[in-house]
PLY file of the C-alpha trace (Angstrom):
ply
format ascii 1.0
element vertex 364
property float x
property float y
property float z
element edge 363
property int vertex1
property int vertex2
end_header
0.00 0.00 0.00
1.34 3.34 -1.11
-0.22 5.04 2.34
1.36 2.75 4.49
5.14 3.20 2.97
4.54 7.02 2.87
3.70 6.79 6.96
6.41 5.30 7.89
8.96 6.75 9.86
12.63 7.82 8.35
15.65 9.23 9.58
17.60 11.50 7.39
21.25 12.25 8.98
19.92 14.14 12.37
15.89 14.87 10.81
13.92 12.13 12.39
10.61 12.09 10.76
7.20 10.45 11.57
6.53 10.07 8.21
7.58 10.63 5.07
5.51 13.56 3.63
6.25 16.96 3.10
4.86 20.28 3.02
6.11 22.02 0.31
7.27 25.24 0.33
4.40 27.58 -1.05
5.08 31.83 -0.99
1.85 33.30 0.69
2.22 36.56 1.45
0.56 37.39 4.16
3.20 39.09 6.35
2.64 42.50 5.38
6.13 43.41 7.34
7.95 40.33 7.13
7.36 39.46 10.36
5.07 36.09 10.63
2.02 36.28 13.01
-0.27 33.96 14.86
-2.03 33.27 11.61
1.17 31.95 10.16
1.97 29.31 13.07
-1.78 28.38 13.05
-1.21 27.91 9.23
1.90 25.47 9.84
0.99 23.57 12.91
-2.56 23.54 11.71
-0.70 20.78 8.94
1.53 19.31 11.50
-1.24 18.56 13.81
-2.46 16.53 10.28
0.06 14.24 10.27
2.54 16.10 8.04
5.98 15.02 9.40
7.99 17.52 7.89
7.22 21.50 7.02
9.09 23.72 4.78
8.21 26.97 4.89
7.44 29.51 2.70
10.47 30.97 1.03
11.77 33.75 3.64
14.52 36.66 2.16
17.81 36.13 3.89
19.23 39.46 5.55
20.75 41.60 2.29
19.04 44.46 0.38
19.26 42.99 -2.49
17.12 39.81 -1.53
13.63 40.80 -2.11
11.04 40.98 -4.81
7.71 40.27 -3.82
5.57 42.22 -0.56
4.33 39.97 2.00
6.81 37.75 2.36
8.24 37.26 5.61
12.08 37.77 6.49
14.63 35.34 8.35
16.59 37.90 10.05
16.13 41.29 12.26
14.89 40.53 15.83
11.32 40.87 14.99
11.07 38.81 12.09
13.37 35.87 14.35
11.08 36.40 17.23
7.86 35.83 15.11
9.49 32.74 13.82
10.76 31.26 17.30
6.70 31.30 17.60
5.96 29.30 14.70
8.95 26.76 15.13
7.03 26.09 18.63
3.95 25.67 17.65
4.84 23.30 14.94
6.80 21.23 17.49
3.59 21.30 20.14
1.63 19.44 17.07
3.99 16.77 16.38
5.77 18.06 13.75
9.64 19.27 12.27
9.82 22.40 10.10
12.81 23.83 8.39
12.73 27.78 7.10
13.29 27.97 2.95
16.25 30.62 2.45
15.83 32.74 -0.35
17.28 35.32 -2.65
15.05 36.35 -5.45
18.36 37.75 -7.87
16.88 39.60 -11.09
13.10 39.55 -10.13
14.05 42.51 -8.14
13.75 46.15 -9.42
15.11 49.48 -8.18
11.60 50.47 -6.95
11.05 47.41 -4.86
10.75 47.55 -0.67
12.42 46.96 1.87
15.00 49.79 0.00
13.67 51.73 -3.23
16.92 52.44 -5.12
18.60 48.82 -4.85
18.78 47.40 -8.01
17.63 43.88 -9.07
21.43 41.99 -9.18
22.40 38.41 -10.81
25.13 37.14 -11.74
25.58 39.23 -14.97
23.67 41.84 -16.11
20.52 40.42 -17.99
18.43 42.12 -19.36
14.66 41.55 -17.48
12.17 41.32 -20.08
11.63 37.75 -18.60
10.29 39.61 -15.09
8.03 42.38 -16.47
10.68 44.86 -14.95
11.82 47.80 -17.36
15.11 47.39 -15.97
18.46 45.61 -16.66
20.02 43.52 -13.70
22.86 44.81 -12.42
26.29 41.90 -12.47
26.95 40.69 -8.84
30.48 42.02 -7.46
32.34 40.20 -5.47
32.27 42.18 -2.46
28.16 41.20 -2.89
28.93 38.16 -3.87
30.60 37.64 -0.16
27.79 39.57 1.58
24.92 37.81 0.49
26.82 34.58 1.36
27.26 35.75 4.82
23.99 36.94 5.00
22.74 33.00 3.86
25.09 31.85 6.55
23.59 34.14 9.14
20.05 32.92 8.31
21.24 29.35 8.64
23.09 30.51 12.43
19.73 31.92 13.22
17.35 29.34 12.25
19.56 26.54 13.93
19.81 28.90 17.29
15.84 28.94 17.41
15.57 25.57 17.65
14.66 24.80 14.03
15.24 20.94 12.60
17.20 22.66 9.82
16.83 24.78 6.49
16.58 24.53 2.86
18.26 26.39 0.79
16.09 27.81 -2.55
18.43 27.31 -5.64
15.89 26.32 -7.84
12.95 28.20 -10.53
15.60 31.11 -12.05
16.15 32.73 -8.64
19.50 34.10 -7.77
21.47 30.63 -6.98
20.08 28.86 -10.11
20.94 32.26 -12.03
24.63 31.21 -11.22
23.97 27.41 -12.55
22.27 28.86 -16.19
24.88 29.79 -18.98
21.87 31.76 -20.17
22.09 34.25 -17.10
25.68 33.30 -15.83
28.36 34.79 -18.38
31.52 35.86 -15.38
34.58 35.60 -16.81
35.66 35.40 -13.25
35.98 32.16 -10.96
32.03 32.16 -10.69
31.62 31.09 -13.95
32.49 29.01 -16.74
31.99 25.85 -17.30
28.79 23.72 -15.51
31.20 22.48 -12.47
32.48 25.85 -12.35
28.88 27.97 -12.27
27.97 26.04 -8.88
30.91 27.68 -7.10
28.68 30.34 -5.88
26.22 27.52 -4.31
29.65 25.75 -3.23
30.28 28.26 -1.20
26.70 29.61 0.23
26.71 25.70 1.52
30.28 25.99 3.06
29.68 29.14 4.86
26.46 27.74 6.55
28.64 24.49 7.58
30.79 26.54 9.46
28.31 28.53 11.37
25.92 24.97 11.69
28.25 22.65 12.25
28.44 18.77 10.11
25.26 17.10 11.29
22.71 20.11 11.29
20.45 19.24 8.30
20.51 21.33 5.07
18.33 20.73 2.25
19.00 22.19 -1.42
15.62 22.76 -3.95
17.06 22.46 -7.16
15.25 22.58 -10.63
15.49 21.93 -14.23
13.15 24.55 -15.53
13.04 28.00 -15.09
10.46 30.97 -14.36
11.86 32.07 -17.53
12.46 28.70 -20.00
10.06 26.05 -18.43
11.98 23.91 -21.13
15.57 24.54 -20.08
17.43 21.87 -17.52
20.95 22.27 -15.89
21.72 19.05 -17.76
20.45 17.74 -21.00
21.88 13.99 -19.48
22.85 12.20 -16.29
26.23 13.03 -16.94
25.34 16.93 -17.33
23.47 17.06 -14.32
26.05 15.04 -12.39
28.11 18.11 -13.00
25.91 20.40 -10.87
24.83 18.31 -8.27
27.90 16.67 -7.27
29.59 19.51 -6.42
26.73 20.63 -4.15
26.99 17.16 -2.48
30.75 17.20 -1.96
30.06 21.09 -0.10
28.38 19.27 2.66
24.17 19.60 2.12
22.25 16.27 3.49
19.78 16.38 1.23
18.29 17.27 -2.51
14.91 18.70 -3.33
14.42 17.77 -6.49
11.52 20.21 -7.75
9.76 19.08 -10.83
6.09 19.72 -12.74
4.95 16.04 -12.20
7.06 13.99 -10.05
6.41 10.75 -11.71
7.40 12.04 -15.66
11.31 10.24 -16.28
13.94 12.68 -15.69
15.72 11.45 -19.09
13.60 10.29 -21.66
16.26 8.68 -23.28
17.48 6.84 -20.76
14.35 4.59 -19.52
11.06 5.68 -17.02
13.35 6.68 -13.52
12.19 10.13 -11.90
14.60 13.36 -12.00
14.30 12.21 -8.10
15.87 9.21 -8.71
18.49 10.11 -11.22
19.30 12.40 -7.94
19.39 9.62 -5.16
21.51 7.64 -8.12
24.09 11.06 -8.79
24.35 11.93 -5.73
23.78 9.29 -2.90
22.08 11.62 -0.89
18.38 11.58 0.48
16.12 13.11 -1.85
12.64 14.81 -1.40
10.14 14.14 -4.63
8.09 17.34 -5.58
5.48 18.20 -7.93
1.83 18.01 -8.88
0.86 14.99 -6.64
-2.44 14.91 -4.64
-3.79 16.97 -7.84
-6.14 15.94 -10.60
-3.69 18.14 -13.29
-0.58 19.61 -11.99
-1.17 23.25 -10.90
-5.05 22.87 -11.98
-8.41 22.32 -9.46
-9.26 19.08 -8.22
-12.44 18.25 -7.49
-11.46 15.89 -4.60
-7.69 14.54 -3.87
-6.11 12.68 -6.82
-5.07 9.11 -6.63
-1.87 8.42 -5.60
-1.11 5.39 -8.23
1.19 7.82 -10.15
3.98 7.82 -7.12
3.56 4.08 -7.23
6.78 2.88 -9.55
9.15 5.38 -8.00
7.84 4.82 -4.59
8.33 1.15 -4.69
12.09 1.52 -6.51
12.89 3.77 -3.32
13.35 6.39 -5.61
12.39 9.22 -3.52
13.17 9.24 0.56
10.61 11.80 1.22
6.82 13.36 -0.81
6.24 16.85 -0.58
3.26 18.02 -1.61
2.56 21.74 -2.12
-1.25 22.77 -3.22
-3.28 19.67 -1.93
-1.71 20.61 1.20
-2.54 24.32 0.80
-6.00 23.17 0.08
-6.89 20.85 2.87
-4.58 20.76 5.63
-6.08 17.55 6.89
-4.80 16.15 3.72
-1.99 13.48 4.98
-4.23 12.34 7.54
-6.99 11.86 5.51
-4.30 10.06 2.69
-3.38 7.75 6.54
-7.22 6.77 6.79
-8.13 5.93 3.53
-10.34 9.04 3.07
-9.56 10.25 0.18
-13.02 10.44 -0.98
-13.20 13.46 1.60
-10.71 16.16 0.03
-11.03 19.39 -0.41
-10.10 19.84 -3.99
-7.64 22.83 -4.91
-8.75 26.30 -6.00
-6.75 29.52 -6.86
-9.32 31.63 -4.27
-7.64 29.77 -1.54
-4.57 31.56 -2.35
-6.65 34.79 -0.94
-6.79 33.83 2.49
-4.61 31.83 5.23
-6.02 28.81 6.84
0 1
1 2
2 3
3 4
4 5
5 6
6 7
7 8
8 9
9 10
10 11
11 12
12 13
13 14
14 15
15 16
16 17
17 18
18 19
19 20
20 21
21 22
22 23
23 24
24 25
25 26
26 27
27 28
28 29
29 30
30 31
31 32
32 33
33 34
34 35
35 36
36 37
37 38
38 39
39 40
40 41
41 42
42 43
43 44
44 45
45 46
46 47
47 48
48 49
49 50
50 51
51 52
52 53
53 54
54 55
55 56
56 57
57 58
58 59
59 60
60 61
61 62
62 63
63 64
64 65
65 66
66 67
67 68
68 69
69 70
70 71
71 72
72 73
73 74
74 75
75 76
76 77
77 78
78 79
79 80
80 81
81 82
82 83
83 84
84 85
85 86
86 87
87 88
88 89
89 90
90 91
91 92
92 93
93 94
94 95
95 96
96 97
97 98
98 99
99 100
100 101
101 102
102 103
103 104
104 105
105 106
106 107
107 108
108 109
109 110
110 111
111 112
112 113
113 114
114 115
115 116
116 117
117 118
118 119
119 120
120 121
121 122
122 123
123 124
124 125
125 126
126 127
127 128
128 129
129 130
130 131
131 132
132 133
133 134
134 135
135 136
136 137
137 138
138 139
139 140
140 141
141 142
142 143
143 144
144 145
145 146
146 147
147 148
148 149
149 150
150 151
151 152
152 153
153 154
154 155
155 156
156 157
157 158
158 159
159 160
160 161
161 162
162 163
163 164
164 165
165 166
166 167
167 168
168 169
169 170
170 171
171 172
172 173
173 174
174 175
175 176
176 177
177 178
178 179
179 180
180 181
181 182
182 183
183 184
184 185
185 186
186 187
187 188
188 189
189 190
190 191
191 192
192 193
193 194
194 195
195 196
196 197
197 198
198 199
199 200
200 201
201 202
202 203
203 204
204 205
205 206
206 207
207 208
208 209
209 210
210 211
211 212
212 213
213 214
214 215
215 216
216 217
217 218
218 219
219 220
220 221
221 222
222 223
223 224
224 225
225 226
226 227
227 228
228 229
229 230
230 231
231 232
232 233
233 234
234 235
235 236
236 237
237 238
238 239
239 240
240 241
241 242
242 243
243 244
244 245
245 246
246 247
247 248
248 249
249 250
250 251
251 252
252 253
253 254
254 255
255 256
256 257
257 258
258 259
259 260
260 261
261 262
262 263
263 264
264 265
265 266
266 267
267 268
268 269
269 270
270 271
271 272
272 273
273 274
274 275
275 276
276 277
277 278
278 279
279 280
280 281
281 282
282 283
283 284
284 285
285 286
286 287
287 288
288 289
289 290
290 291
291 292
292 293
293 294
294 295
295 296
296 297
297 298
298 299
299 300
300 301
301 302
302 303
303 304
304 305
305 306
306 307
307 308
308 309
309 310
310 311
311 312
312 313
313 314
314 315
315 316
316 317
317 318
318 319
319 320
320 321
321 322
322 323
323 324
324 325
325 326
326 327
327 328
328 329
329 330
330 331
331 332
332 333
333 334
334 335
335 336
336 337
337 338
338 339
339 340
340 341
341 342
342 343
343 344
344 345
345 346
346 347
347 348
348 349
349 350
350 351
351 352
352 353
353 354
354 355
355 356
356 357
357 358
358 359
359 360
360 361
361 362
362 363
């Protein structure tokens, strides 16, 4: 039975889990001053009470101007923001649960007119020109004097999170945000020792993960999302082949993170046509070694669409049952219905609350 392999319990370096689903991180932007609120550790624990052994937050902006895009999103540094946070890392622990804070930088979705600071420009790893964002306005190329800072200021967030009692953090490298930016040839063209070849353009990851090692220690968990698509080229991948992607996610492994988030549009699609039906999740585990968390589309009739009720499960069946995924998030049948794993646990499927884009309008 698919239910009764997804409930059982793992252990993942230091993470012990209950179970083996997920929330997955899901931006709702509801903290008007990037401090989260009693609505937000309702929202969490409300899913951890559930049955949901592991939440990942929304994304959160690490402590550098240059971080942020989008209002509403909450922060992971500054003494209110921490404090609101030590809250919601409590009450997710009173239900039962683990959570882990998302780190984010949002690199050339920023624009000059953008909070927290009007005037700091959108930056990257190369100038690039943002028709892709909607923003009038060219990205401005990283140097490496902000190169360093925003490094520190990923390592600080990692410090923090790990000081308020937090069961780790995941780092956001993924969708054509700042760290991915580095991986893309498209969007990374330094001439400097941050880019070149596909090894070379992860140095800036590398070293993010390094940093965060030092402040954290070996055994304090840190997860990496990584995707193939972009925000901007939903048909671009870091590697066209194992071998390719081997290139980028090996280097990440040998920097020290415990585990891969392998973000994809339907978890169950092969990661390599060519190469036979295994998941991008399990050409991961197979690359890498490491534990891997499976994302995308499940618990949904059509990934991203409504469902009426909650999907079948039947699609995780094959890479469940090769082990190729350690741990299921799931992102909007979660967001839907926060009774969702429970009700998976029971056998009450029947009873979901299908997904709907006016859910997004409110925090439950």
């Amino acid at each position: 039975m698919i239910a009764d392999k997804l409930f059982r319990p793992i252990k993942v370096g230091q993470l012990e889990l209950a179970n083996r689903i997920a929330m997955a991180p899901m931006s709702r932007y509801f903290c008007a001053d990037g401090v989260p609120h009693e609505k937000v550790s309702a929202y969490y624990s409300r899913r951890a009470l559930n049955h949901v052994g592991l939440i990942i937050t929304e994304a959160t902006y690490i402590g550098h101007p240059t971080a942020p895009s989008y209002e509403g999103v909450p922060n992971f540094y500054g003494e209110a923001a921490l404090a609101g946070w030590a809250k919601v890392r409590a009450a997710v622990h009173a239900a039962g649960g683990k959570i882990m804070p998302q780190l984010w930088h949002t690199g050339s979705f920023r624009n000059s007119a953008m909070a927290p600071q009007p005037g700091v420009p959108g930056v990257g790893p190369s100038e690039n020109l943002n028709a892709f964002t909607g923003h009038p306005e060219p990205t401005k190329a990283m140097t490496e004097k902000e190169i360093e800072e925003v490094i520190e200021a990923y390592a600080a967030a990692a410090e923090a999170a790990q000081k308020l009692g937090f069961d780790g953090v995941e780092i956001h490298g993924a969708h054509g945000y700042l760290i991915d930016e580095f991986f893309w040839a498209t969007t990374n063209r330094r001439t400097d020792r941050y880019g070149g070849d596909r090894r070379q353009r992860t140095r800036f990851a590398v070293e993010v993960i390094e940093a965060m090692r030092a402040r954290v220690g070996s055994e304090f968990p840190i997860s990496f999302r990584y995707s193939q698509w972009k925000q901007q080229d939903y048909k671009v991948a870091l590697g066209d082949t194992p071998a390719e992607l081997a290139e980028v996610l090996e280097p990440l492994a040998d920097a020290g993170i415990s585990m891969l988030h392998c973000s994809t549009r339907r978890v169950w699609e092969p990661g390599f046509a060519a190469e036979g039906d295994m998941t991008l999740a399990g050409w991961t585990k197979k690359l890498t070694g490491l534990p891997v968390i499976a994302v995308g589309g499940v618990g949904l009739d059509r990934p991203g669409l409504n469902a009426a009720e909650i999907a079948p499960l039947d699609v995780i069946e094959k890479p469940l049952s090769r082990d190729e995924f350690d741990i299921l998030a799931v992102g909007r049948a979660l967001l839907a219905d926060p009774a969702w794993a429970l009700k998976i646990k029971q056998g009450r499927a029947s009873e979901g609350v299908g997904y709907s884009k006016e859910q997004l309008k409110s925090l439950f």
